[in-house]
mmCIF file of the N, C-alpha and C atoms, coordinates in Angstrom:
data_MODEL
# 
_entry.id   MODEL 
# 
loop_
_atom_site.group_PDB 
_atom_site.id 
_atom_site.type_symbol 
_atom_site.label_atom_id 
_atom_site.label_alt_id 
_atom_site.label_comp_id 
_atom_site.label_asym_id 
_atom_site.label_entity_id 
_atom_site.label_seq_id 
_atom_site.pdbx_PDB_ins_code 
_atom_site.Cartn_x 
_atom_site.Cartn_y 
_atom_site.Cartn_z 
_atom_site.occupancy 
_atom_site.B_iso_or_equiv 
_atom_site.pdbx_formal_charge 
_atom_site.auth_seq_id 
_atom_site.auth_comp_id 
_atom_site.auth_asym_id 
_atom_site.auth_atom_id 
_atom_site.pdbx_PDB_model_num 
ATOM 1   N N  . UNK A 1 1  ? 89.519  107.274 120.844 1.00 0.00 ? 1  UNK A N  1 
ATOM 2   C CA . UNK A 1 1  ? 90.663  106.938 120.015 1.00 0.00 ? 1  UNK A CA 1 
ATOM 3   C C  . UNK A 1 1  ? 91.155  105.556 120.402 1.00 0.00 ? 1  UNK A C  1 
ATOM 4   N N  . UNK A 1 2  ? 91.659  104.679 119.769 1.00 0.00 ? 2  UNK A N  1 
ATOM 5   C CA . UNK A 1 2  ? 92.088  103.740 119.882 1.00 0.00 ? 2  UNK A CA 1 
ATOM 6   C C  . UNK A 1 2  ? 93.565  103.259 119.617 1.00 0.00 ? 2  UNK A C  1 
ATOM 7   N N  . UNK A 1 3  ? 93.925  103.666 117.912 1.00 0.00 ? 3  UNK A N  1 
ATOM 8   C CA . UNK A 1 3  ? 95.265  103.233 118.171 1.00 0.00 ? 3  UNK A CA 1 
ATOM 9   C C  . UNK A 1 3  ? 96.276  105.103 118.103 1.00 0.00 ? 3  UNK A C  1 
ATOM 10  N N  . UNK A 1 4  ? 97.531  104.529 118.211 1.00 0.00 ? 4  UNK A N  1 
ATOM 11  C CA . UNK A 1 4  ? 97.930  105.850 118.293 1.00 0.00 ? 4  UNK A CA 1 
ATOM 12  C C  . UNK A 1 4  ? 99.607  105.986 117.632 1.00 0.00 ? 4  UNK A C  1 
ATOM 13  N N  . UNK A 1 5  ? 100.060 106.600 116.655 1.00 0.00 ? 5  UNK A N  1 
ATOM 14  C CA . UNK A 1 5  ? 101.453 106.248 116.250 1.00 0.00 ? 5  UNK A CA 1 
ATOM 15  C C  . UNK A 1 5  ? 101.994 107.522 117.099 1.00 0.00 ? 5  UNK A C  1 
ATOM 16  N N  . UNK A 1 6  ? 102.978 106.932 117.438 1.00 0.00 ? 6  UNK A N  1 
ATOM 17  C CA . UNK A 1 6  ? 104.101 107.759 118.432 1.00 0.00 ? 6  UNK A CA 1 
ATOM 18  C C  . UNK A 1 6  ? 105.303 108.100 117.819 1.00 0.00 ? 6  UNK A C  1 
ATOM 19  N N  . UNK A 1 7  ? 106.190 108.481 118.663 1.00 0.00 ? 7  UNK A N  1 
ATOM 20  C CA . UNK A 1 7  ? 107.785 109.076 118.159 1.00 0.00 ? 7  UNK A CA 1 
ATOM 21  C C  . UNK A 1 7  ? 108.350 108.522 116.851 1.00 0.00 ? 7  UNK A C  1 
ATOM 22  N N  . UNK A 1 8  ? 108.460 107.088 117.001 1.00 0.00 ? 8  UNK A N  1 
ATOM 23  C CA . UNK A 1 8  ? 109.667 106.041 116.113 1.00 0.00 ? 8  UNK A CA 1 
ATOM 24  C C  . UNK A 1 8  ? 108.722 106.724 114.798 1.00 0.00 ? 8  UNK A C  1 
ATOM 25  N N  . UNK A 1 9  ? 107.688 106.812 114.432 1.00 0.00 ? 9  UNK A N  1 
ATOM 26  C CA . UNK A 1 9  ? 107.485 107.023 113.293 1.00 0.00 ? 9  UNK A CA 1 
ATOM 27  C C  . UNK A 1 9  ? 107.920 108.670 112.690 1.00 0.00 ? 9  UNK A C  1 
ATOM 28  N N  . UNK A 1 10 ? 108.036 109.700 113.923 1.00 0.00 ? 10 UNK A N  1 
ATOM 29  C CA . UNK A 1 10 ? 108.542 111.142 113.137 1.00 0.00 ? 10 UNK A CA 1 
ATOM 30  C C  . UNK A 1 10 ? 109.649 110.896 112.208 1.00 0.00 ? 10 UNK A C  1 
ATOM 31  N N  . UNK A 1 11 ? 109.880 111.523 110.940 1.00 0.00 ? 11 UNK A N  1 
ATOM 32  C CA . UNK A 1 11 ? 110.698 111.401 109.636 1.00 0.00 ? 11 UNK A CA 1 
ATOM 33  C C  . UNK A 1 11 ? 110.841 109.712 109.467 1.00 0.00 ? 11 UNK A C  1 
ATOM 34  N N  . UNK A 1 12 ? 110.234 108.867 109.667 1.00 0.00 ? 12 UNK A N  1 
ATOM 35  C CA . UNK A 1 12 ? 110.637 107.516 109.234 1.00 0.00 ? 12 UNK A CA 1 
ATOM 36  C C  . UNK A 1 12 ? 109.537 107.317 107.908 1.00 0.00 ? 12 UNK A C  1 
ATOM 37  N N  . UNK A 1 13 ? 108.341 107.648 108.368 1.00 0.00 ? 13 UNK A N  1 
ATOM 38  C CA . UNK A 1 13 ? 106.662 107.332 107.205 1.00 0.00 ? 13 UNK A CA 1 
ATOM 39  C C  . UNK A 1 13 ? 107.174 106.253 106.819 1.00 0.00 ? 13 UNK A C  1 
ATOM 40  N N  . UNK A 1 14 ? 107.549 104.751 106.872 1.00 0.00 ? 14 UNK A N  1 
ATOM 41  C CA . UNK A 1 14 ? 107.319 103.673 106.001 1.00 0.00 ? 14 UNK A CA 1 
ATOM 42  C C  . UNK A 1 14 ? 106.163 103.604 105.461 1.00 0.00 ? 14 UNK A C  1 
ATOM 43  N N  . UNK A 1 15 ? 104.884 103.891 106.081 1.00 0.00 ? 15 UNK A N  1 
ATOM 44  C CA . UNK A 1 15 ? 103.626 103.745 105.427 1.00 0.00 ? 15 UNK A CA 1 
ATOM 45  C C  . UNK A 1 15 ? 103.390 102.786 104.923 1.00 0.00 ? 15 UNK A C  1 
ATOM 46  N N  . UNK A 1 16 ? 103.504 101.339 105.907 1.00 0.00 ? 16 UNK A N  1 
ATOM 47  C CA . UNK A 1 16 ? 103.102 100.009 106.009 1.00 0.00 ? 16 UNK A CA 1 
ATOM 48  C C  . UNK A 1 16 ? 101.777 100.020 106.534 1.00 0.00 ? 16 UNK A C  1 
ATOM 49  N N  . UNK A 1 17 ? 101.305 100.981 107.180 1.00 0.00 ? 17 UNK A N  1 
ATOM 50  C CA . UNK A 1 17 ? 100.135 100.770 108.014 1.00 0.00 ? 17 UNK A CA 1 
ATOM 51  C C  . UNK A 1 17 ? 99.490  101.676 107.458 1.00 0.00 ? 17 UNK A C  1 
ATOM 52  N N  . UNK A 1 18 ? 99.657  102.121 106.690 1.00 0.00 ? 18 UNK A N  1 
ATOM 53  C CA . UNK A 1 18 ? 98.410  102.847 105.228 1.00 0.00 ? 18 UNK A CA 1 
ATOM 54  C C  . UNK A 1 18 ? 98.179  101.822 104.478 1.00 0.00 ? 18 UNK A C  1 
ATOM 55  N N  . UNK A 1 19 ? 98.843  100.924 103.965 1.00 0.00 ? 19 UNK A N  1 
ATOM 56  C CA . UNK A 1 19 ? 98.444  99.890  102.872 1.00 0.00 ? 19 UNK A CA 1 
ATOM 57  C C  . UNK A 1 19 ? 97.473  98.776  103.868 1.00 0.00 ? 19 UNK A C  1 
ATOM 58  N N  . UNK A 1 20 ? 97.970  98.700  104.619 1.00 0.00 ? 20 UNK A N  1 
ATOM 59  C CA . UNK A 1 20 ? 96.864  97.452  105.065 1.00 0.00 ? 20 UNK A CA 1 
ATOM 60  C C  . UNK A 1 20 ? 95.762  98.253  105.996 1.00 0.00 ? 20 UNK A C  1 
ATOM 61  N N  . UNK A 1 21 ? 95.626  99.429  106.402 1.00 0.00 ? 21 UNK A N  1 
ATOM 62  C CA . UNK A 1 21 ? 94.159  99.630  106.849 1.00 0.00 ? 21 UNK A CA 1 
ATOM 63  C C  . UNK A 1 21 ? 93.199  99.432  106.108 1.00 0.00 ? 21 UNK A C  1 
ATOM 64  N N  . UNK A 1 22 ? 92.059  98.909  106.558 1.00 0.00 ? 22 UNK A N  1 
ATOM 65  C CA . UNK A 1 22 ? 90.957  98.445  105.842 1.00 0.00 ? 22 UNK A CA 1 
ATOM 66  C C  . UNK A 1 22 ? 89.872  99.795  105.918 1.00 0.00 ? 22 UNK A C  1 
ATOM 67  N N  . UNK A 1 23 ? 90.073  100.216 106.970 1.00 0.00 ? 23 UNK A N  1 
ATOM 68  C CA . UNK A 1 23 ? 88.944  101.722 106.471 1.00 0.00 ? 23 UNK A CA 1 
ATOM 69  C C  . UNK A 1 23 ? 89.604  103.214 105.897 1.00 0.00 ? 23 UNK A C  1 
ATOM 70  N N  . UNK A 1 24 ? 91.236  102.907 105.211 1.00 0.00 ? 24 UNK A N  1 
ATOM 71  C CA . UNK A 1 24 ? 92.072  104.009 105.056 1.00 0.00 ? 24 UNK A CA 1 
ATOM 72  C C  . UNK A 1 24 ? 91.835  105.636 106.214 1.00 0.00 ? 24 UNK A C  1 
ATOM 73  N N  . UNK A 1 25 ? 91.768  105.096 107.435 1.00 0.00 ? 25 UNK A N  1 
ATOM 74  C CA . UNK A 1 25 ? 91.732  105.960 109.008 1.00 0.00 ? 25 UNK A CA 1 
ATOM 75  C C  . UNK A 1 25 ? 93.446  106.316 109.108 1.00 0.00 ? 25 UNK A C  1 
ATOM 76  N N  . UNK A 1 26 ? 94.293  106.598 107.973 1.00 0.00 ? 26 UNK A N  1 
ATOM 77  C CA . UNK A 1 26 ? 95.694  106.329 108.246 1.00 0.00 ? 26 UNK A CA 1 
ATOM 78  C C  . UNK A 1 26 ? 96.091  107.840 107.736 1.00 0.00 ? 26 UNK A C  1 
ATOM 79  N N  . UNK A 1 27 ? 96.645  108.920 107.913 1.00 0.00 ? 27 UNK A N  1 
ATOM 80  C CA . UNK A 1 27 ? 97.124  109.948 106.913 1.00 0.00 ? 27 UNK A CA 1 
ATOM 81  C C  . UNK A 1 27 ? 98.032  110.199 107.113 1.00 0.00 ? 27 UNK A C  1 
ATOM 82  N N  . UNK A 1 28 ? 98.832  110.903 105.744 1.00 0.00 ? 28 UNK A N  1 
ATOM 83  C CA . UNK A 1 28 ? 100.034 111.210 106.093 1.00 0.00 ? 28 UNK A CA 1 
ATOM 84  C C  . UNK A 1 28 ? 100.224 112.657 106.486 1.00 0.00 ? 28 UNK A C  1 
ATOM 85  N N  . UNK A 1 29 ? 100.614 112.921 107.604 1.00 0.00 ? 29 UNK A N  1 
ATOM 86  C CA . UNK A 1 29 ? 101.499 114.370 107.848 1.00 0.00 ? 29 UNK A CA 1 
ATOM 87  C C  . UNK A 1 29 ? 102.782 114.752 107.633 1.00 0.00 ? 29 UNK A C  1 
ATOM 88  N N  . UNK A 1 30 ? 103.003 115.873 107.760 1.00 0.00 ? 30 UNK A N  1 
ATOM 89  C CA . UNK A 1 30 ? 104.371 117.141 107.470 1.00 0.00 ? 30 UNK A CA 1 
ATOM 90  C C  . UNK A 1 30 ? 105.582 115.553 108.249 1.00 0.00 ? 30 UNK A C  1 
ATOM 91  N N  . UNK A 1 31 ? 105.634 115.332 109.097 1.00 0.00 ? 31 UNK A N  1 
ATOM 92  C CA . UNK A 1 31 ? 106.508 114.641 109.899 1.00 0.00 ? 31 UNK A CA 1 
ATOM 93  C C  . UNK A 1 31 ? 106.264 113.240 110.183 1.00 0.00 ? 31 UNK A C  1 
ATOM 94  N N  . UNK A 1 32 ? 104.941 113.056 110.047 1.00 0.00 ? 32 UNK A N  1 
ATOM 95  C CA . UNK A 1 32 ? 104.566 111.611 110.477 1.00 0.00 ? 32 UNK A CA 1 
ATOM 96  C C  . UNK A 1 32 ? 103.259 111.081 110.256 1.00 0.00 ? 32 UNK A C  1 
ATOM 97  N N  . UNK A 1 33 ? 102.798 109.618 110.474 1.00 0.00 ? 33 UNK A N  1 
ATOM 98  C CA . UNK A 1 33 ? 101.589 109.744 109.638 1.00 0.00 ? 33 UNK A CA 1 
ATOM 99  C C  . UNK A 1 33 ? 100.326 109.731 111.166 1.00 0.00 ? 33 UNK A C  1 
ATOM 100 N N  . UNK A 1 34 ? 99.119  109.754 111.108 1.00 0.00 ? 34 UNK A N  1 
ATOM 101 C CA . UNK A 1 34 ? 97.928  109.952 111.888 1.00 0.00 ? 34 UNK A CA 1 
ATOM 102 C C  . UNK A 1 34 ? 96.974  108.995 111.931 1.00 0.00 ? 34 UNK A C  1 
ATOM 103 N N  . UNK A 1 35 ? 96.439  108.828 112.993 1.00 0.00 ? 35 UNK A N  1 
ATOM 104 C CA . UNK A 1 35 ? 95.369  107.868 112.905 1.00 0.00 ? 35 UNK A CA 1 
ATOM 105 C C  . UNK A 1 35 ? 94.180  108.922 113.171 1.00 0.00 ? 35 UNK A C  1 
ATOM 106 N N  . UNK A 1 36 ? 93.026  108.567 112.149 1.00 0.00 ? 36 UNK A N  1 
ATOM 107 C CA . UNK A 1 36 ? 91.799  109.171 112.515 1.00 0.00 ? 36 UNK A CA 1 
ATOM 108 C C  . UNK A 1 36 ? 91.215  108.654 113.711 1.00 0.00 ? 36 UNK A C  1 
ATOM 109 N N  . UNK A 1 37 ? 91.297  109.316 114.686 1.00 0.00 ? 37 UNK A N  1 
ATOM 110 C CA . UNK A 1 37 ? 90.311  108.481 116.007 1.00 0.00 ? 37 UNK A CA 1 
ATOM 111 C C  . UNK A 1 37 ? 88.678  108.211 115.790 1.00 0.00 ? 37 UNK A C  1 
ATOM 112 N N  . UNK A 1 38 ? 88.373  109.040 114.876 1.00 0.00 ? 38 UNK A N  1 
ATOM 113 C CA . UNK A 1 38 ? 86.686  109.189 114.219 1.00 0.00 ? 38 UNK A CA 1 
ATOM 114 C C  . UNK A 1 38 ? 86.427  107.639 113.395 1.00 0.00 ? 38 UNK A C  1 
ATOM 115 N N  . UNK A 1 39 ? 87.646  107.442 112.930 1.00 0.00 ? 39 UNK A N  1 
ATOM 116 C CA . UNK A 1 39 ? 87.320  106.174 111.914 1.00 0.00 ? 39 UNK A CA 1 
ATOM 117 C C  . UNK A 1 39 ? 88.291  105.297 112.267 1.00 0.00 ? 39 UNK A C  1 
ATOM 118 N N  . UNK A 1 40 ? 89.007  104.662 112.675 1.00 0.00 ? 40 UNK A N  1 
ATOM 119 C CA . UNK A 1 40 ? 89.621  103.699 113.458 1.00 0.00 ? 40 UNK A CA 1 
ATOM 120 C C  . UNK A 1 40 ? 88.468  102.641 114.101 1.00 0.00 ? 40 UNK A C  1 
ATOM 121 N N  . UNK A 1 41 ? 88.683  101.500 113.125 1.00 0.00 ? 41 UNK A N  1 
ATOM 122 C CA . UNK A 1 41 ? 87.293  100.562 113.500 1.00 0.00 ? 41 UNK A CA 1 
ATOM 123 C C  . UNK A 1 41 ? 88.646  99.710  114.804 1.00 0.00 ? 41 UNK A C  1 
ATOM 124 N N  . UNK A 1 42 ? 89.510  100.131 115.296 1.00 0.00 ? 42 UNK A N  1 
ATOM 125 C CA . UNK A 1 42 ? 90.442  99.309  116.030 1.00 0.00 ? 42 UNK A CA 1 
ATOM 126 C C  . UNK A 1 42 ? 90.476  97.376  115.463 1.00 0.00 ? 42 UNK A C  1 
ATOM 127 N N  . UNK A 1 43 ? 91.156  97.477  115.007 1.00 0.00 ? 43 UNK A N  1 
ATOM 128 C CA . UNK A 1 43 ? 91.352  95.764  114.362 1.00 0.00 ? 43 UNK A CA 1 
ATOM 129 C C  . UNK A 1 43 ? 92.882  95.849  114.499 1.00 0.00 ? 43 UNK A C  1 
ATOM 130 N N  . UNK A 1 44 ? 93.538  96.467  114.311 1.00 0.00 ? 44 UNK A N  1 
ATOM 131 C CA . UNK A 1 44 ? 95.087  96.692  114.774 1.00 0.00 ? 44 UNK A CA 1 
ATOM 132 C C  . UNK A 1 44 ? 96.303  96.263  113.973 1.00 0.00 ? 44 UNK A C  1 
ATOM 133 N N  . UNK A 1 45 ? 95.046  96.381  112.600 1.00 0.00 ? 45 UNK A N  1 
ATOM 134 C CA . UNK A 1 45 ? 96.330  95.561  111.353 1.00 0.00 ? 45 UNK A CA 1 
ATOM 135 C C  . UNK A 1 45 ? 97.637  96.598  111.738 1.00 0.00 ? 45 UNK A C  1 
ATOM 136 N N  . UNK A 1 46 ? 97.554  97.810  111.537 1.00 0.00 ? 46 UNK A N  1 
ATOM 137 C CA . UNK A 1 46 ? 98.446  98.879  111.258 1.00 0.00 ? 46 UNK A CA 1 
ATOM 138 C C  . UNK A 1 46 ? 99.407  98.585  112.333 1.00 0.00 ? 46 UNK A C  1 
ATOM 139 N N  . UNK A 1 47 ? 99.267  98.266  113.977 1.00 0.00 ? 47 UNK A N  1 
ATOM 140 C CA . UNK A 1 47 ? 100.140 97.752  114.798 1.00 0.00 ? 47 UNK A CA 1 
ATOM 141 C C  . UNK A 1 47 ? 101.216 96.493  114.323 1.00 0.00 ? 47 UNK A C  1 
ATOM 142 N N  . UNK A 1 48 ? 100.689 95.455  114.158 1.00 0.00 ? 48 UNK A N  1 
ATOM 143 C CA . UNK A 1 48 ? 101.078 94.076  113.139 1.00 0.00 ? 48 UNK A CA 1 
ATOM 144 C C  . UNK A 1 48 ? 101.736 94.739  112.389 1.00 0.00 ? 48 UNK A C  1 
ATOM 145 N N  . UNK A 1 49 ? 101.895 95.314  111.450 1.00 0.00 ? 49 UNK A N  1 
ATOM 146 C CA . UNK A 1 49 ? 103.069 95.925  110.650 1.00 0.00 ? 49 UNK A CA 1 
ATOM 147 C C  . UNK A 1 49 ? 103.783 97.328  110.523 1.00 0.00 ? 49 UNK A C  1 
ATOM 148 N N  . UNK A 1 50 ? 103.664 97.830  111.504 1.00 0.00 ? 50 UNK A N  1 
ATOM 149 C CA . UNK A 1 50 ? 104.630 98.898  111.742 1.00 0.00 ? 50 UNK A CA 1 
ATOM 150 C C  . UNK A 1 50 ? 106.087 98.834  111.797 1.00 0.00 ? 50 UNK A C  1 
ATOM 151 N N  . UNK A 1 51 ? 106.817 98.518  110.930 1.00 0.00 ? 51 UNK A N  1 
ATOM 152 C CA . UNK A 1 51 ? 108.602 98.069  111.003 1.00 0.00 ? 51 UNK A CA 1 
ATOM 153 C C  . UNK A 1 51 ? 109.145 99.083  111.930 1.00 0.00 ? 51 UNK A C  1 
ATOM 154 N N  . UNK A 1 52 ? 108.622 100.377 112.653 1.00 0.00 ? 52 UNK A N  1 
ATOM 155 C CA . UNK A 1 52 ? 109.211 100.413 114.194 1.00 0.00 ? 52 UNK A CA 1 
ATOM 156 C C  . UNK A 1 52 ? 108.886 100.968 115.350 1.00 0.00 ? 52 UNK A C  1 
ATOM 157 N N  . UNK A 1 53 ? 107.783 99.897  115.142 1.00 0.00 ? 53 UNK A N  1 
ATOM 158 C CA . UNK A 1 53 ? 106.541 99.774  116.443 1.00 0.00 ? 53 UNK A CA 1 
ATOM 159 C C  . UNK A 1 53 ? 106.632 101.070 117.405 1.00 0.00 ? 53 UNK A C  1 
ATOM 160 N N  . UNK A 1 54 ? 105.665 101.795 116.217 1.00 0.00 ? 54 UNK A N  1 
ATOM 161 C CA . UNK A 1 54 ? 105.076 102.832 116.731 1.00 0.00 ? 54 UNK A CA 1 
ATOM 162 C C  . UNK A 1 54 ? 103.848 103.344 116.835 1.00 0.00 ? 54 UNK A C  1 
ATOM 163 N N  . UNK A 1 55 ? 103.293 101.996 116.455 1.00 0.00 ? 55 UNK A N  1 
ATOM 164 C CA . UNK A 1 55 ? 101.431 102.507 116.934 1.00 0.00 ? 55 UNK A CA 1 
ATOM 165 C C  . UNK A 1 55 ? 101.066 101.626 118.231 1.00 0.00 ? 55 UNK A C  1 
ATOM 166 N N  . UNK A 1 56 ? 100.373 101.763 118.913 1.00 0.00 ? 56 UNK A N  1 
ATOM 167 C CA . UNK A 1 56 ? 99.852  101.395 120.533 1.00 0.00 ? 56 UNK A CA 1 
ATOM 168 C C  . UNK A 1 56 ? 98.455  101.841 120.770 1.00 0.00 ? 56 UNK A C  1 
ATOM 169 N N  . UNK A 1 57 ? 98.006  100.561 121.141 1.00 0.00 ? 57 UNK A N  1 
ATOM 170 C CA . UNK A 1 57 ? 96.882  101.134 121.634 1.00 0.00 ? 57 UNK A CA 1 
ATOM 171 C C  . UNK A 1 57 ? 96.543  102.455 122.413 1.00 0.00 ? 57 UNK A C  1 
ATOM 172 N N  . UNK A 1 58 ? 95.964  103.205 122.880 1.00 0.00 ? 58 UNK A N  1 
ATOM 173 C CA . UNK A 1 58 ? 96.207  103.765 123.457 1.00 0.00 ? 58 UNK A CA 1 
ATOM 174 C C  . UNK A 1 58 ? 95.790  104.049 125.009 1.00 0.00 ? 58 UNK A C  1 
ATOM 175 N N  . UNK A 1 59 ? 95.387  103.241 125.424 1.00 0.00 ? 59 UNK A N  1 
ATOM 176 C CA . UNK A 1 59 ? 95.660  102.615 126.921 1.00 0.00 ? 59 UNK A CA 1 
ATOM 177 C C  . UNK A 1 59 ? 96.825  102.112 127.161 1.00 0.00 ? 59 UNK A C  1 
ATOM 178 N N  . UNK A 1 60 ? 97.939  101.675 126.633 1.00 0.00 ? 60 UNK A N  1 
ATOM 179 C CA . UNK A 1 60 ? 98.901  101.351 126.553 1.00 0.00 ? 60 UNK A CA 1 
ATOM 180 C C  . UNK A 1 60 ? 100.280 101.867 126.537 1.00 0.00 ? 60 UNK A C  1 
ATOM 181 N N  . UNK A 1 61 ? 99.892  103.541 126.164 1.00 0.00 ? 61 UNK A N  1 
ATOM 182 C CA . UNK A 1 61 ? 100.801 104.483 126.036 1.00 0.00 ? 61 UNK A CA 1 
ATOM 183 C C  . UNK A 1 61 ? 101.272 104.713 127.195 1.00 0.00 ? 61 UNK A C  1 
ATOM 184 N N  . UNK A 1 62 ? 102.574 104.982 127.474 1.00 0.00 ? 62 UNK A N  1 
ATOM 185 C CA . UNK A 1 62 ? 103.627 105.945 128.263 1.00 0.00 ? 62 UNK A CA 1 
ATOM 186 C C  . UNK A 1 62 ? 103.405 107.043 127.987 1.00 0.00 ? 62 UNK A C  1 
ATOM 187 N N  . UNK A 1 63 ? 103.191 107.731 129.418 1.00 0.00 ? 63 UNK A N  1 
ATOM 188 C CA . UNK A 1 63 ? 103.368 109.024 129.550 1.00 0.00 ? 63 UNK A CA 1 
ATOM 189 C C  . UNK A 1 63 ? 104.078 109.959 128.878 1.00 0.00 ? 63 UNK A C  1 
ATOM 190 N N  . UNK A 1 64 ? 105.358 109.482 128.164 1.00 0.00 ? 64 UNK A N  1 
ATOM 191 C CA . UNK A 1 64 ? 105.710 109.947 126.876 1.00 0.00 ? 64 UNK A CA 1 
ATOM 192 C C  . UNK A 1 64 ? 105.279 110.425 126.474 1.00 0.00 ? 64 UNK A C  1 
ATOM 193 N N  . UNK A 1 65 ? 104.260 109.178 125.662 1.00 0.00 ? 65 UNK A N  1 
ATOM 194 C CA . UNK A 1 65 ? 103.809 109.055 124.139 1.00 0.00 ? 65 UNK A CA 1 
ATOM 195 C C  . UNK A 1 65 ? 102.444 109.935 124.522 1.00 0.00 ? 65 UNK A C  1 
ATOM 196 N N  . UNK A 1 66 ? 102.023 110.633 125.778 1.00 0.00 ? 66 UNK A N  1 
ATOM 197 C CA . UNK A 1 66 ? 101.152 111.167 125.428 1.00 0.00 ? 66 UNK A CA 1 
ATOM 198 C C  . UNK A 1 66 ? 100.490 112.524 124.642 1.00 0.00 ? 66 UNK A C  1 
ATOM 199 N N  . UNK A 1 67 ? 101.387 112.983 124.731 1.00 0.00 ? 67 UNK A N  1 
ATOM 200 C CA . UNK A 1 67 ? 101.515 114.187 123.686 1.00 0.00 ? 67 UNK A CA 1 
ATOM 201 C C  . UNK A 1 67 ? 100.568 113.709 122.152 1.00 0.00 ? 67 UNK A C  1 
ATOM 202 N N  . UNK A 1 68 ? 101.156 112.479 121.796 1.00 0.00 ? 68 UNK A N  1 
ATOM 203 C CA . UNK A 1 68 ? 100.602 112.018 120.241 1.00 0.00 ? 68 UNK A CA 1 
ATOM 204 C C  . UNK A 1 68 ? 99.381  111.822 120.322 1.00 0.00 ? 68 UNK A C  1 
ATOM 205 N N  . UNK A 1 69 ? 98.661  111.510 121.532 1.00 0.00 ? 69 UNK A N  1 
ATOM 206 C CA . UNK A 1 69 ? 97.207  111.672 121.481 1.00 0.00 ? 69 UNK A CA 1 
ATOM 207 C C  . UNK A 1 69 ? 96.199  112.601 120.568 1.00 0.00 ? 69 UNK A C  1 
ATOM 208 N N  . UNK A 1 70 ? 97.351  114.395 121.278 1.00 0.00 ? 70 UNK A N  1 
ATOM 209 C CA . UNK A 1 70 ? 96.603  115.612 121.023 1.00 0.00 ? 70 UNK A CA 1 
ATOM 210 C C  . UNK A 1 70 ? 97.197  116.228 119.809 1.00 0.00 ? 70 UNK A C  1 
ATOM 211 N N  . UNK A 1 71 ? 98.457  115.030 119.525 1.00 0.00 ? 71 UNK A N  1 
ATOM 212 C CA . UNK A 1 71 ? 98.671  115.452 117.691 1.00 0.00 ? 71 UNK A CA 1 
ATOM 213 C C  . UNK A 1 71 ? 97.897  115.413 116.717 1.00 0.00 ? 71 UNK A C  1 
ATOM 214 N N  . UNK A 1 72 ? 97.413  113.964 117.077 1.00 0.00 ? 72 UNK A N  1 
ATOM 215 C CA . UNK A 1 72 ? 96.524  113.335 116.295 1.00 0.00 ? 72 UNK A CA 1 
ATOM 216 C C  . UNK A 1 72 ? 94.958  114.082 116.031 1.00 0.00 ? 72 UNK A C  1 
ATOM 217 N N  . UNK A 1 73 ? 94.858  114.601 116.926 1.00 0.00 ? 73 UNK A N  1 
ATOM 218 C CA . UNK A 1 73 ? 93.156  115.151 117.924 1.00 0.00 ? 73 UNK A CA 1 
ATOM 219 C C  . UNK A 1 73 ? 93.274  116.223 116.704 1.00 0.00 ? 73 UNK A C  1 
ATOM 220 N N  . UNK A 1 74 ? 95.114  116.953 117.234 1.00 0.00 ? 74 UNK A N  1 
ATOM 221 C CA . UNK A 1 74 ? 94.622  118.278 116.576 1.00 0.00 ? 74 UNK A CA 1 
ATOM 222 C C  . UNK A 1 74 ? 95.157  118.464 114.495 1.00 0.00 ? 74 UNK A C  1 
ATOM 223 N N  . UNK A 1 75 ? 95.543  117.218 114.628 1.00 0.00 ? 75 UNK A N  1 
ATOM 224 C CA . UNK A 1 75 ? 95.773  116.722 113.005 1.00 0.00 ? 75 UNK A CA 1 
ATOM 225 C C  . UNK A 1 75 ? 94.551  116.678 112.647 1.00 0.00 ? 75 UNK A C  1 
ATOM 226 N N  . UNK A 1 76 ? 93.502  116.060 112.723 1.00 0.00 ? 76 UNK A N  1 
ATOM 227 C CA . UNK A 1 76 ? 92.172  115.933 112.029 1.00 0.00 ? 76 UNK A CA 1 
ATOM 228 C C  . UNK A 1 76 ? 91.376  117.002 112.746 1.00 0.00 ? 76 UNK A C  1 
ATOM 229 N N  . UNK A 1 77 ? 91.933  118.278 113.402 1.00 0.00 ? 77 UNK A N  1 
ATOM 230 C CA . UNK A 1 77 ? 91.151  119.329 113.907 1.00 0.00 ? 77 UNK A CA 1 
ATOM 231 C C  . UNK A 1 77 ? 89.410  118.716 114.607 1.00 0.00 ? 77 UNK A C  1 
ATOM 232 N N  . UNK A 1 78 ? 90.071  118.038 115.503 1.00 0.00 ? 78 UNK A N  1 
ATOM 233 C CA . UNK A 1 78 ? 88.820  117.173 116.622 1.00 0.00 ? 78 UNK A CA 1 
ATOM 234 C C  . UNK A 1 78 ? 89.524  117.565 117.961 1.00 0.00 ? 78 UNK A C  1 
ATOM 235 N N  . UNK A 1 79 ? 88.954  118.416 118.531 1.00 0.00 ? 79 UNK A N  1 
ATOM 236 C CA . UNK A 1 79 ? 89.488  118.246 120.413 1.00 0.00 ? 79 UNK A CA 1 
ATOM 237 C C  . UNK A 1 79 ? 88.277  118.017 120.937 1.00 0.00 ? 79 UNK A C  1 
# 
């Protein structure tokens, strides 16, 4: 996996970073939207415009944010 949207995006979805992915790796969920880790060519447009910077690489994540890893994992049913 590469990038990863975290907290700031639960109930916000601007869904700035659906329009500019180039391989549409972006979905929307019940609460927030997902990155496909399967298709995420990592180029990081979706970071660049997140109005409240909530995607991160994910080497980069706080211990927090790690939970959103296995959201994501278990959003596209991949563990």
């Amino acid at each position: 996996m590469a990038f990863v949207i975290t907290a700031p995006c639960e109930q916000e979805k601007s869904g700035e970073c659906v329009d500019v992915c180039p391989v549409d790796c972006i979905e929307e969920g019940k609460d927030m939207f997902y990155i496909d880790p399967e298709i995420c060519i990592d180029c990081g447009a979706c970071e660049a415009v997140c109005p409240v910077e909530a995607i991160y690489y994910e080497e980069d994540l706080i211990d927090e944010d790690m939970p959103y890893v296995e959201k994501a994992k278990e959003f596209f049913n991949r563990k």
